[in-house]
C-alpha positions as CSV (number, residue, x, y, z in Angstrom):
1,X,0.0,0.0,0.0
2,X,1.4,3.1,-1.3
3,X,-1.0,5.7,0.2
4,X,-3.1,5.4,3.8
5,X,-6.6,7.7,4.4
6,X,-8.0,7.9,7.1
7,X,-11.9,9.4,7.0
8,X,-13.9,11.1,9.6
9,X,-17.6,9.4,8.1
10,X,-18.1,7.0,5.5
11,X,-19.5,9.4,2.5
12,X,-16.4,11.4,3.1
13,X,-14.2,8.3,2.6
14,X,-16.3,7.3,-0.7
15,X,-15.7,10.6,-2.0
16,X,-11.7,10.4,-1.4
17,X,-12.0,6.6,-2.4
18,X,-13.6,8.1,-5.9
19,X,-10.8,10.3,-6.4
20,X,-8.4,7.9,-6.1
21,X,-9.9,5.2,-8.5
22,X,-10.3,7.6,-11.2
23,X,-6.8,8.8,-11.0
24,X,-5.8,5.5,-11.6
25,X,-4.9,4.3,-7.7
26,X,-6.0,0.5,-6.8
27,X,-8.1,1.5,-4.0
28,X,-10.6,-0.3,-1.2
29,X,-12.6,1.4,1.3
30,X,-12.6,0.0,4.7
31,X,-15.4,0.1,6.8
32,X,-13.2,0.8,10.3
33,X,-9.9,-0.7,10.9
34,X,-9.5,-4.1,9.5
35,X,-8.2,-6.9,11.8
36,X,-6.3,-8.3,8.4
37,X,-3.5,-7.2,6.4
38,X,-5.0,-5.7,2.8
39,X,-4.5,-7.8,-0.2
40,X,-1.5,-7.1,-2.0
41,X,-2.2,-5.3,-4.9
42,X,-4.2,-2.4,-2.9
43,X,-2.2,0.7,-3.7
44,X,-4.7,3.3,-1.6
45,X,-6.3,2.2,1.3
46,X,-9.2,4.3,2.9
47,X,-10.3,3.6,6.4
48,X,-14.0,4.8,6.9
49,X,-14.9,5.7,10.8
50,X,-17.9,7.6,12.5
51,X,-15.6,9.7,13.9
52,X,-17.1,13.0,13.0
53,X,-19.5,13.7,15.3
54,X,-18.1,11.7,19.0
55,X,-16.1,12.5,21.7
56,X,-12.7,14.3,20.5
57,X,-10.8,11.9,22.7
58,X,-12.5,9.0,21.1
59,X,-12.0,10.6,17.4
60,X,-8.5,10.1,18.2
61,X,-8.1,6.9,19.6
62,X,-9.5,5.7,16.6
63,X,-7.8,7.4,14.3
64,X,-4.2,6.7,15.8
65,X,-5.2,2.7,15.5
66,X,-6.3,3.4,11.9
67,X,-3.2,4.9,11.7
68,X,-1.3,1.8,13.1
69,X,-3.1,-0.4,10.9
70,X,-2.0,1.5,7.4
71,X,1.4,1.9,8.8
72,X,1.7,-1.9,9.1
73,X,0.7,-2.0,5.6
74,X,3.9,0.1,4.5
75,X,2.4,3.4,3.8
76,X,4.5,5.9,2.5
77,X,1.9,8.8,3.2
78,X,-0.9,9.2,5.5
79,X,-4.0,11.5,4.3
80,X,-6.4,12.9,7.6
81,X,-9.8,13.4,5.0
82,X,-12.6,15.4,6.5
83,X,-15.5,17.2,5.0
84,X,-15.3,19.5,2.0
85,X,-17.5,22.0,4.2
86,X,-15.1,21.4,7.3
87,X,-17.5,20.2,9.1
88,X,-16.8,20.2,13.3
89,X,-17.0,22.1,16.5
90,X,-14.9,24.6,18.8
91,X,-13.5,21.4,19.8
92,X,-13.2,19.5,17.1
93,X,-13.1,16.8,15.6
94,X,-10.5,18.1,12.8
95,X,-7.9,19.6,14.7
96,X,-7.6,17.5,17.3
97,X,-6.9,14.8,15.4
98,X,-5.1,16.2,13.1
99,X,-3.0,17.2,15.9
100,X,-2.2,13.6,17.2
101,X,-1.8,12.1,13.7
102,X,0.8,14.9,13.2
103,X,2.4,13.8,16.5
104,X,2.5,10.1,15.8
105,X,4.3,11.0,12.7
106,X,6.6,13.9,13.8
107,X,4.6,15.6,10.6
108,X,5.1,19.2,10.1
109,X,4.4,21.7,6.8
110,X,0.9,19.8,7.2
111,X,-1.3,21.2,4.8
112,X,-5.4,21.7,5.8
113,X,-7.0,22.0,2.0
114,X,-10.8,21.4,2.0
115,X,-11.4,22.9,-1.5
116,X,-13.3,20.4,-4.0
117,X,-14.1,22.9,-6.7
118,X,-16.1,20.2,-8.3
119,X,-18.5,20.1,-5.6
120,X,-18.3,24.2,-5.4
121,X,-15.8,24.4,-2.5
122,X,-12.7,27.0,-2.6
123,X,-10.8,28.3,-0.5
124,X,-9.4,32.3,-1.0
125,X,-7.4,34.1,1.1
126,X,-8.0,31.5,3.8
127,X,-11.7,31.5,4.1
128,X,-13.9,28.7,2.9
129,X,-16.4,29.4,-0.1
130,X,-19.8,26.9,-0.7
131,X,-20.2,27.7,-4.6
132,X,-20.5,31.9,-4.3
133,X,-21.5,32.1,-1.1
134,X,-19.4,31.9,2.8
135,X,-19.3,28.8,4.7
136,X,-21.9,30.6,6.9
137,X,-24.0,32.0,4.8
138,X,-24.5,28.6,2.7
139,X,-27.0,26.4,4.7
140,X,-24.3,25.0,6.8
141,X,-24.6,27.7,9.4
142,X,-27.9,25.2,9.6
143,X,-26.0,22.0,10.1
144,X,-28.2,20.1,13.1
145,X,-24.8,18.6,14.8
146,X,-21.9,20.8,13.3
147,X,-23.6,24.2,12.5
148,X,-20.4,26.4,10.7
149,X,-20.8,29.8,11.7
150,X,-17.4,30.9,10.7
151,X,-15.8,30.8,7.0
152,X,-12.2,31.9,8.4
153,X,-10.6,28.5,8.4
154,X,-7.6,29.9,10.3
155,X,-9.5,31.1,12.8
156,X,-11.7,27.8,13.0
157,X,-8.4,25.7,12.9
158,X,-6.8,27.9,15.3
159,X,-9.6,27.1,17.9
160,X,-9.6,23.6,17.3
161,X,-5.7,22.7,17.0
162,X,-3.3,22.8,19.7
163,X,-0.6,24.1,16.9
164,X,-0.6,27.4,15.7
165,X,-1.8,28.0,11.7
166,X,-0.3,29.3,8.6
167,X,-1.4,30.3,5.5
168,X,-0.4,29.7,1.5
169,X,-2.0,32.1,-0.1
170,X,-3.5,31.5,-3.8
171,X,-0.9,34.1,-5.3
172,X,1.7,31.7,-4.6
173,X,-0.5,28.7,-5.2
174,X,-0.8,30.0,-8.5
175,X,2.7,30.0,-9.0
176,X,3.0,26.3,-8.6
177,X,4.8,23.5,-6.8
178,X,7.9,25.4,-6.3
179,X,6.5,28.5,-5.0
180,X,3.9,26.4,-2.4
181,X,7.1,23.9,-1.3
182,X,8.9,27.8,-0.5
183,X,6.3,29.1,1.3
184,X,5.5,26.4,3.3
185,X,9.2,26.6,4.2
186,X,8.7,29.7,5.6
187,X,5.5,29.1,7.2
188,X,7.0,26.4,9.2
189,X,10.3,28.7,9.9
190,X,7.8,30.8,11.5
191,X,6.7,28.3,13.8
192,X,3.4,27.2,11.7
193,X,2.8,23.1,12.0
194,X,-1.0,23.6,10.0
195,X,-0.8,25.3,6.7
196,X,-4.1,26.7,5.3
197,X,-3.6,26.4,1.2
198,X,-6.0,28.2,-1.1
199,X,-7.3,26.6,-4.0
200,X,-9.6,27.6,-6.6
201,X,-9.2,25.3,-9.0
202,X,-8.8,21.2,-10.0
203,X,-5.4,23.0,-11.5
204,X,-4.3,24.6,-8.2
205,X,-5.4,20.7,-6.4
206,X,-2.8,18.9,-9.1
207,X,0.3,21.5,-8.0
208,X,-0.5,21.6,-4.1
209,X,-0.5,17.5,-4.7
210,X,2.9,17.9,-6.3
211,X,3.9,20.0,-3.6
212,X,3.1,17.5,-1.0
213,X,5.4,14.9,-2.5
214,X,7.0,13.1,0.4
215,X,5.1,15.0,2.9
216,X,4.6,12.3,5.9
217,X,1.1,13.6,6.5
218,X,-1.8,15.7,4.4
219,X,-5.3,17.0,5.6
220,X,-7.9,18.0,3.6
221,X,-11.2,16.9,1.0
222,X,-11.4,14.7,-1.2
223,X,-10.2,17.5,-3.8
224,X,-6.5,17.6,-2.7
225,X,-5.7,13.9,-3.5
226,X,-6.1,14.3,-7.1
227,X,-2.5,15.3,-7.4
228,X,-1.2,12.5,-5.3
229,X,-1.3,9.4,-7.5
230,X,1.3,11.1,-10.2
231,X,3.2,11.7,-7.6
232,X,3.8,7.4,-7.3
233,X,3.6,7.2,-11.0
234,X,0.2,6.7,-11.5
235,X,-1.8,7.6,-14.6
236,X,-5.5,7.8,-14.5
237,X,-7.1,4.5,-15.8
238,X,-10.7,3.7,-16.5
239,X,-12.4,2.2,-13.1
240,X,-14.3,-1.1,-13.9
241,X,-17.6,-2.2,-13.3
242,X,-20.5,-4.4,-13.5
243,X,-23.8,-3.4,-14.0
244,X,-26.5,-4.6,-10.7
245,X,-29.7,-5.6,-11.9
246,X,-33.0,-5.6,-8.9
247,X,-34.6,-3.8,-6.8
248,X,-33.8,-0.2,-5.7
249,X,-34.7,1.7,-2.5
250,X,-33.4,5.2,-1.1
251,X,-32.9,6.3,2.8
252,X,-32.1,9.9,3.7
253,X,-31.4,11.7,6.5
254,X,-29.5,14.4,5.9
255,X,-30.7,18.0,5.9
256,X,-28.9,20.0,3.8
257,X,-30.0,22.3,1.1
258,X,-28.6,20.2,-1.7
259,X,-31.0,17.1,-0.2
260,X,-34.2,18.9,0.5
261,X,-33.9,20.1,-3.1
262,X,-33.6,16.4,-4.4
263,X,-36.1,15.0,-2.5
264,X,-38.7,17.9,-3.7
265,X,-37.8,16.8,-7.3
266,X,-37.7,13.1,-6.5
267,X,-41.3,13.1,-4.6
268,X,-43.1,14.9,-7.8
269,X,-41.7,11.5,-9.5
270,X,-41.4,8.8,-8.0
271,X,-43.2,7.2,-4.1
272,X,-42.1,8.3,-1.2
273,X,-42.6,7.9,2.2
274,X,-42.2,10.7,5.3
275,X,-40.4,9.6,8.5
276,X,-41.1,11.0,11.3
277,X,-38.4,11.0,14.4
278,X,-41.5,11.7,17.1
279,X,-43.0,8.2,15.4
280,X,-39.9,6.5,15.2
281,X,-38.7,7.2,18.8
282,X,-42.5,6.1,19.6
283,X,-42.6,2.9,17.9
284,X,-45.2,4.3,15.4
285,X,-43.0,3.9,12.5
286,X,-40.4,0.7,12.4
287,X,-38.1,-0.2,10.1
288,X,-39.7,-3.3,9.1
289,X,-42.8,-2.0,7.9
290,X,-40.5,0.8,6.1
291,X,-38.9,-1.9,4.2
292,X,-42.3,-3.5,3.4
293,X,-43.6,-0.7,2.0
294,X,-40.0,0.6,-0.1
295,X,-40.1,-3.4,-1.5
296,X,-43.3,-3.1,-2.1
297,X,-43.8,0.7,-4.1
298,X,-43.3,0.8,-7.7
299,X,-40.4,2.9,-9.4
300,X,-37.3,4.1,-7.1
301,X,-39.3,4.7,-3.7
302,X,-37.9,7.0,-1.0
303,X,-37.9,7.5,2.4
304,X,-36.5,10.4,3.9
305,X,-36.5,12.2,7.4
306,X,-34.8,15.0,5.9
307,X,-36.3,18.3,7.0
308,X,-36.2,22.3,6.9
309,X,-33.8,23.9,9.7
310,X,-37.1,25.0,11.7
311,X,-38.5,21.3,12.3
312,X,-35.2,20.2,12.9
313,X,-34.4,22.5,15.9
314,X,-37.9,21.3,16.8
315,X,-37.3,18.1,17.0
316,X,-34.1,18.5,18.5
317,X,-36.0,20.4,21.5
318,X,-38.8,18.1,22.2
319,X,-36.4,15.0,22.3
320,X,-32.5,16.1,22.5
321,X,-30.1,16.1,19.5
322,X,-28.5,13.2,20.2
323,X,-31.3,11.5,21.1
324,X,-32.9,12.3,18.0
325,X,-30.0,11.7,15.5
326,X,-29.1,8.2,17.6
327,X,-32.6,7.0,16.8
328,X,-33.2,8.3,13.4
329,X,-29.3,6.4,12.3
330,X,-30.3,3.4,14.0
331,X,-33.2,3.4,11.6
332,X,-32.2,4.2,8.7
333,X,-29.8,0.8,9.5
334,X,-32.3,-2.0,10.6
335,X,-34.5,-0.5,7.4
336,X,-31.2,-1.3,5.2
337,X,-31.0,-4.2,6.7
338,X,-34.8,-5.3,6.0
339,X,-34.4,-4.4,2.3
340,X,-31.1,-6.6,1.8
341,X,-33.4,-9.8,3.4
342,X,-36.1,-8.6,1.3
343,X,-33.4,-8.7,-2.2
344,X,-33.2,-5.3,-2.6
345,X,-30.2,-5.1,-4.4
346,X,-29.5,-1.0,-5.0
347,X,-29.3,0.8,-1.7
348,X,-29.3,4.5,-1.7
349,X,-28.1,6.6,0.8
350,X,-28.1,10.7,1.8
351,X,-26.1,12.3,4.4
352,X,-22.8,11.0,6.0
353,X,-24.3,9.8,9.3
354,X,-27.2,8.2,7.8
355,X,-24.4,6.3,5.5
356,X,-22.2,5.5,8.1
357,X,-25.2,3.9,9.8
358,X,-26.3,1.7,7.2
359,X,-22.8,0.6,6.1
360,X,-22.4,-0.6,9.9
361,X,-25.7,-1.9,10.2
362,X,-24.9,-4.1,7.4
363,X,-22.1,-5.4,8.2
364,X,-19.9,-4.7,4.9
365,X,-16.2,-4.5,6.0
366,X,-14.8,-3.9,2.1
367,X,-16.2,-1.4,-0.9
368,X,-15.0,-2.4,-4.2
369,X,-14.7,1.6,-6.4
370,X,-17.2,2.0,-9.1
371,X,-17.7,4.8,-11.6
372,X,-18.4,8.2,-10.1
373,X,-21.9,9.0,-10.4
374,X,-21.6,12.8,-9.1
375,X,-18.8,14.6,-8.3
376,X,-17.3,13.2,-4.9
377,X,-20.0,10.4,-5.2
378,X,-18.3,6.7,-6.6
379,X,-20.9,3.6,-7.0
380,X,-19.9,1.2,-4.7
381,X,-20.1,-2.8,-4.5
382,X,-20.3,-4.7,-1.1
383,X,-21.3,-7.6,-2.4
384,X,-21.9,-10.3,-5.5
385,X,-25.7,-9.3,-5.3
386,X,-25.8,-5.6,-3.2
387,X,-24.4,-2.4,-4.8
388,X,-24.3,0.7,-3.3
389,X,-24.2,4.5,-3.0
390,X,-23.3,6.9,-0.4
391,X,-24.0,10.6,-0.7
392,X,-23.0,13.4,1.6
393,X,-25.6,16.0,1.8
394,X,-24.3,18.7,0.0
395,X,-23.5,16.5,-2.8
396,X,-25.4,15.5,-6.5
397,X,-27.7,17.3,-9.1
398,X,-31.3,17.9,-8.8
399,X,-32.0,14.5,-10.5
400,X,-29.6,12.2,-8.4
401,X,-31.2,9.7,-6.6
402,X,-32.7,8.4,-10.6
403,X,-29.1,8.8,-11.9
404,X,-27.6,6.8,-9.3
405,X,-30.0,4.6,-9.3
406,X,-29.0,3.9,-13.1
407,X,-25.3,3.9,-12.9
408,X,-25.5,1.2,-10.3
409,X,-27.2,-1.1,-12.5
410,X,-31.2,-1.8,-14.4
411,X,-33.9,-3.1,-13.2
C-alpha cells in the first residue's frame, strides 16, 4: 500500500476513495480498521470511521489505530480526509486529530486544504467558499450537529488545534509547486505546523499534490488527492464495473440544502414515504414495515427524514439532539437491513451519518470503487448481489437519486 486515508464518516471516505480510482490508484474502502493485512495489490487504502461527530478523545483513539493499521501495511503517506465544508466544532473533531496524527508521525508543513471545486468548494485568502456564497451564509450555518458559523478556516483551525496556523495564499498557489514547497518553508520557519492552502481550481489541487510529495502527513477533501497518485507514477485509468440488476430503495437523513432540493424533485416523480423521528422514537413507524412498503412501491421509492432547519431544531428540542439523531441512524440501518433480506439489491443513501449507519448496520467491512456517479459520489459494490451508493448531503444534481440509481445497474 502506497498511500493510507483515514476518513472522519463513510461518504467522506467514498468521495476520497472516488478520487483515487479515477486517478488511476488501486483502492478499497474499509469500513473501520481491518483486523487483516489488505490484499496485496491495494495501492490506496481508505479507512472509513464515525468519527465525525463523538467525543474528541474517542476521534483520536481511533484514528491513531487506523493509523497503526495503514502503517503496518507500508504506507509511504498518511491523508487525515474530512468534510469538504469542514464540518466540526470549537473542539473538534479536525484539529484534534489532526494534531495527534501529526504527532504520531513527527509531521510538520501539514497542509489543511478542503477545497473540492467540483463540488463548489474553494478556499481564498484562507476562508472557505460553498459555490459563491461563505461557509456561513451557505446552509451549513444550519447544520443540526456541526452548525459552521465561521468561513475563516484559520480562525476555526486555530480554535480547534493545539498548533498554531499558517497560510499559502493562492498568489503563490498560483505559482505552482515550487512556489507552495517555498512558502511552506517559511511558514514552518515561523513556527506554523497547520498550513491553510488556497485553491480555486482542480489545477491549483494537481500543484498543491505535487507540492506534497514526500510529505509524511496531508489534511484536507477529497479534492486535494487528485495530485497525489502522479506523484507514485500513476496515470489515470478507467475504473471497472458491472452493472447490478433488482430492486432499488433510497434512505435519507441528511438535511442539507442540496438534499431537500432532491427530495422535492424526486417526490413529484417517484413514491415516497415521510419519517417522522417523534413516530420513530415512539414505535409508530419501524423499520420493518418501512422496508415492506420501499419493496413493495413501484419505481425508485424514497424515504426520507430530511427536514427544513425549523423542524429540525424542533425536534431536537422536544427530544434532545443526540437523542434524536441516535434514533433516526439506527433506523435508517435496521430498514437497510430489511431491504437486503427482502433482495433489494440497490441501496441509496443521503447524508454521512445516515451512510455510516447503514454501512455498519450491514455489516460490509470492504467497498470495491465503481464509476463516479456525481462529483465526490463513486458507485460502490459490497457484495456479488448488493451495490451501493453513499452521498453526503451537499452532494449530486437535482436529478440524483434516478441517476444513481441507473449507474449502479437496471432493473
Amino acid at each position: 500500500m502506497l498511500l493510507g486515508c483515514i476518513g472522519d464518516d463513510f461518504t467522506g471516505s467514498s468521495d476520497l476513495a472516488n478520487t483515487l480510482a479515477k486517478a488511476g490508484m488501486r483502492t478499497v474502502q474499509y469500513s473501520g480498521v481491518p483486523t487483516d493485512p489488505a490484499g496485496a495489490d491495494v495501492q490506496a487504502g481508505v479507512v472509513a470511521l464515525k468519527s465525525r461527530s463523538i467525543d474528541p478523545q474517542d476521534a483520536i483513539c481511533q484514528s491513531l489505530e487506523a493509523l497503526a493499521w495503514l502503517q503496518a501495511q507500508g504506507c509511504a503517506q498518511i491523508f487525515f480526509k474530512y468534510c469538504s465544508t469542514f464540518d466540526s466544532t470549537a473542539e473538534g473533531n479536525i484539529g484534534p486529530v489532526a494534531d495527534a496524527l501529526a504527532d504520531a508521525l513527527d509531521a510538520h508543513n501539514v497542509i489543511v486544504c478542503p477545497a473540492f471545486p467540483g463540488a463548489g468548494r474553494s478556499v481564498y485568502q484562507g476562508y472557505l467558499f460553498v459555490k459563491d456564497m461563505l461557509l456561513n451564509e451557505s446552509g451549513m450555518e444550519n447544520h443540526p450537529l456541526t452548525p459552521m458559523k465561521d468561513a475563516n478556516l484559520r480562525r476555526l483551525m486555530a480554535a480547534q488545534s493545539k498548533n498554531t496556523v499558517g497560510h499559502v495564499p493562492a498568489s503563490v498557489v498560483f505559482d505552482g509547486a515550487a512556489a507552495i514547497r517555498d512558502c511552506m518553508a517559511t511558514e514552518h520557519n515561523a513556527g506554523h505546523r497547520m498550513l491553510i492552502v488556497d485553491a480555486l481550481r482542480d489545477s491549483d489541487l494537481m500543484e498543491i499534490g505535487k507540492a506534497a510529495k514526500g510529505l509524511p502527513l496531508i489534511t484536507g477533501g477529497s479534492g486535494v488527492a487528485l495530485g497525489l497518485p502522479a506523484n507514485f507514477g500513476i496515470a489515470p485509468s478507467e475504473v471497472p464495473w458491472t452493472p447490478q440488476t433488482g430492486k432499488a430503495a433510497v434512505l435519507s437523513g441528511s438535511c442539507s440544502v442540496a438534499t431537500r432540493g432532491q427530495i422535492a424533485y424526486h417526490i413529484a416523480r417517484h413514491p415516497s414515504l415521510k419519517i417522522d423521528p417523534a413516530d420513530v422514537i415512539s414505535g409508530a413507524q419501524t423499520p420493518q414495515a418501512t422496508a415492506q412498503w420501499l419493496f413493495a412501491a413501484e419505481g425508485l421509492p424514497l424515504a426520507y427524514s430530511s427536514a427544513d432547519p425549523d423542524d429540525v431544531a424542533a425536534v431536537q428540542e422536544k427530544f434532545g439532539s443526540q437523542t434524536a439523531a441516535n434514533a433516526l441512524e439506527s433506523f435508517f440501518g435496521q430498514t437497510a437491513v430489511c431491504l437486503a433480506e427482502l433482495g433489494v439489491s440497490r441501496i441509496l443513501t443521503a447524508g454521512g451519518e445516515t451512510s455510516g449507519a447503514v454501512v455498519e448496520a450491514l455489516g460490509i467491512e470492504t467497498l470495491e470503487i465503481g464509476p463516479e456517479i456525481d462529483p465526490g459520489v463513486p458507485a460502490l459494490r459490497a457484495s456479488n448481489d448488493l451495490v451501493i451508493a453513499l452521498k453526503s448531503g451537499n452532494f449530486g444534481t437535482q436529478d440524483y437519486f434516478e441517476k444513481a440509481a441507473n449507474v449502479l445497474g437496471q432493473n
